[in-house]
RORO-126180 format. One record per residue (C-alpha): chain; residue in three letters; residue number from 1; x negated, y negated, z negated. Coordinates in pm, 1 decimal. Each point is the difference from the previous one (the first is absolute). Example, Ala and Ser with C-alpha at 12.3 -4.5 7.8 and 13.67 -1.06 7.14 Angstrom:
  kette  rest   nr        xx        yy        zz
      A   ALA    1   -1230.0     450.0    -780.0
      A   SER    2    -137.0    -344.0      66.0
REM end
This chain:
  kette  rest   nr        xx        yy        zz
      A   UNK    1   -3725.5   12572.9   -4759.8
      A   UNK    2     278.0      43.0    -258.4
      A   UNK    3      91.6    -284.8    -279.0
      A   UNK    4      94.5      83.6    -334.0
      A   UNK    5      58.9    -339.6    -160.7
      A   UNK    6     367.7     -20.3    -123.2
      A   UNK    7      52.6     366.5     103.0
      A   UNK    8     233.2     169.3    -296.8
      A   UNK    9    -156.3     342.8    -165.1
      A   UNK   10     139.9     217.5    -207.9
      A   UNK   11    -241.3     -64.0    -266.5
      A   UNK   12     208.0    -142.5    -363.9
      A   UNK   13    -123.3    -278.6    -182.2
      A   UNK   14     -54.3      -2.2    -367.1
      A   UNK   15       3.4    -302.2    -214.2
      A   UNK   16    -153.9      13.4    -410.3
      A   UNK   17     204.3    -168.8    -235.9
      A   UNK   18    -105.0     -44.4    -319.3
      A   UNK   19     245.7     -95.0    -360.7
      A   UNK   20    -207.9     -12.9    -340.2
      A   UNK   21     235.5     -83.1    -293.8
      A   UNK   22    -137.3     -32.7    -354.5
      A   UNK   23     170.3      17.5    -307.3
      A   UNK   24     -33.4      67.4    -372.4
      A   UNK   25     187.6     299.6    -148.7
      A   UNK   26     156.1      48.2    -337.7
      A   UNK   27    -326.3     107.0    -183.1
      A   UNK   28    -163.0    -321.3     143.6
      A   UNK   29    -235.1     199.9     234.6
      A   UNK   30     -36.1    -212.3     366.2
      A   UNK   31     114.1     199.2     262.4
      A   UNK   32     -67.9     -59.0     380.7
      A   UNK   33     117.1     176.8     271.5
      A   UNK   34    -147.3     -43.6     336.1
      A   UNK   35     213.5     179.6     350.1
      A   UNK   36    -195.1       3.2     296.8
      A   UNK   37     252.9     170.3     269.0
      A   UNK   38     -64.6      52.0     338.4
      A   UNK   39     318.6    -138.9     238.1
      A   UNK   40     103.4     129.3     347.6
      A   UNK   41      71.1    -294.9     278.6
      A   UNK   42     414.1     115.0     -94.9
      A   UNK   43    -111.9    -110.0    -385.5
      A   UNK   44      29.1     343.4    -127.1
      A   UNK   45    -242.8      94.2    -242.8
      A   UNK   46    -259.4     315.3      72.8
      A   UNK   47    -217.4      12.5    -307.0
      A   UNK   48     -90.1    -202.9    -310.2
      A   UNK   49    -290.0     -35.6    -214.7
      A   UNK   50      82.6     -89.5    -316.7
      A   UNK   51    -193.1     -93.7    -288.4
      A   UNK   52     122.4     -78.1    -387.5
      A   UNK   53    -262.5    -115.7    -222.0
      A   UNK   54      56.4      -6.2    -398.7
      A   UNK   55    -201.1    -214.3    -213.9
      A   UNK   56      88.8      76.8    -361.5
      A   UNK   57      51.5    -178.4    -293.6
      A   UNK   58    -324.5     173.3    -152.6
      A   UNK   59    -190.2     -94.0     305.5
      A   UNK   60      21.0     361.5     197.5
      A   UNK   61      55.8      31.5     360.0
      A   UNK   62     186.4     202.0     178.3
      A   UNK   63      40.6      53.6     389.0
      A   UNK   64     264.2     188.7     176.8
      A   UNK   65     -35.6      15.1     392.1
      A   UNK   66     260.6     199.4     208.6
      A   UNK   67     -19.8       0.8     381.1
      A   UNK   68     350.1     118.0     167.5
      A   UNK   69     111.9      97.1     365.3
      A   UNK   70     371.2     -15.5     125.2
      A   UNK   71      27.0     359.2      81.0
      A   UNK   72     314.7      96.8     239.4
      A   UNK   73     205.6       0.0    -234.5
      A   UNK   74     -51.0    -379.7      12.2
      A   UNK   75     -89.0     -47.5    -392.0
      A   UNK   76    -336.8    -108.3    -140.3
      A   UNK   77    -200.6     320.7    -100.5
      A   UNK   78    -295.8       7.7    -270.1
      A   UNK   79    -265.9     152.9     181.6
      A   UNK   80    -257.6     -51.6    -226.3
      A   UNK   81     -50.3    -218.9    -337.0
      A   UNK   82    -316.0     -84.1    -183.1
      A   UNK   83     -11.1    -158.2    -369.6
      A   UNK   84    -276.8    -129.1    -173.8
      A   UNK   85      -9.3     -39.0    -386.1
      A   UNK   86    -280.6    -225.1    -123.7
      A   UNK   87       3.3     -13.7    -377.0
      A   UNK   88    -186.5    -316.6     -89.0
      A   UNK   89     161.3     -14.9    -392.9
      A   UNK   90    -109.0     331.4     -77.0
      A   UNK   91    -348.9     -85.7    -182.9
      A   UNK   92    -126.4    -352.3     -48.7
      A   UNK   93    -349.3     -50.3     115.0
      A   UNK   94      39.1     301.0     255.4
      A   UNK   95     -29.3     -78.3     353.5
      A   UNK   96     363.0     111.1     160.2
      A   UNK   97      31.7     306.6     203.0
      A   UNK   98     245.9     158.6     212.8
      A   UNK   99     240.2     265.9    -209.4
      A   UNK  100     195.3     127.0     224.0
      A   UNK  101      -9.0      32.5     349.5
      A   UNK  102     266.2     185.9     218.8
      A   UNK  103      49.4      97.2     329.5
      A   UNK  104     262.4     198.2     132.5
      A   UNK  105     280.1      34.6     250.0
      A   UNK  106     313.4    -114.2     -77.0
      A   UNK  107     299.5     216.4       9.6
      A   UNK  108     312.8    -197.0     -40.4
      A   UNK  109     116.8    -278.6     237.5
      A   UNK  110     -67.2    -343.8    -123.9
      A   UNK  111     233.6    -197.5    -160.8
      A   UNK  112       6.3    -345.7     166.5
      A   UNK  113     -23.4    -281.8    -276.2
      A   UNK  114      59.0    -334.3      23.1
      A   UNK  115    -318.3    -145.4     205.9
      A   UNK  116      78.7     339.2     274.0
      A   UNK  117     358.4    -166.4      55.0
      A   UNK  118    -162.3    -292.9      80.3
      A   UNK  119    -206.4     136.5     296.9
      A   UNK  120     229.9     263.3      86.4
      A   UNK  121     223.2    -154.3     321.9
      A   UNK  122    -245.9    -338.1      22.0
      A   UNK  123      77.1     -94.0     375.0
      A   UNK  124    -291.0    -135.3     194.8
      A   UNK  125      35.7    -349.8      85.0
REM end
């Protein structure tokens, strides 16, 4: 009979942290910007989930969702981003509907912005 309690693997652990910041920007639209990232047991972040939502001055909406992987390079890569545009201003009396919706790969690496640099070296406690 073999035990297994206590016995070290070489599995990692992964912690979720999550940093939502919300702001107002210059053309008084409310911003919010929600990271989800995904941290290694070293506190190293692997991928991110990150979601901006816009609610506009005229009472649009718009959603901006980018998930990212640290490729080997070790930077934050866009692997794919979806935004949702839902025009609620457009005609009064019209029930809103959905203008725009994209989805697509990313090409370019992620820049990280303020909320990433919070989660990027967390160390586990």
């Amino acid at each position: 009979m073999s035990e297994t309690n206590g016995t070290h693997t070489d599995e990692e652990e992964f912690d979720l942290v999550e940093v939502e910041t919300e702001d107002v920007d210059e053309d008084g639209n409310i911003v919010v910007d929600d990271v989800v990232a995904v941290v290694d047991s070293s506190g190293n972040v692997v991928a991110t989930d990150e979601t901006t939502t816009k609610f506009t001055a005229d009472g649009d909406i718009v959603i901006d969702e980018i998930f990212s992987v640290v490729a080997d390079d070790g930077e934050l890569h866009a692997i794919e981003e979806d935004v949702t545009v839902l025009e609620t201003s457009a005609t009064p009396g019209r029930t809103p509907a959905k203008k725009a919706v994209k989805r697509t790969p990313a090409k370019k690496a992620v820049k990280r912005t303020p909320a990433k640099k919070a989660v990027k070296r967390r160390s586990r406690r």
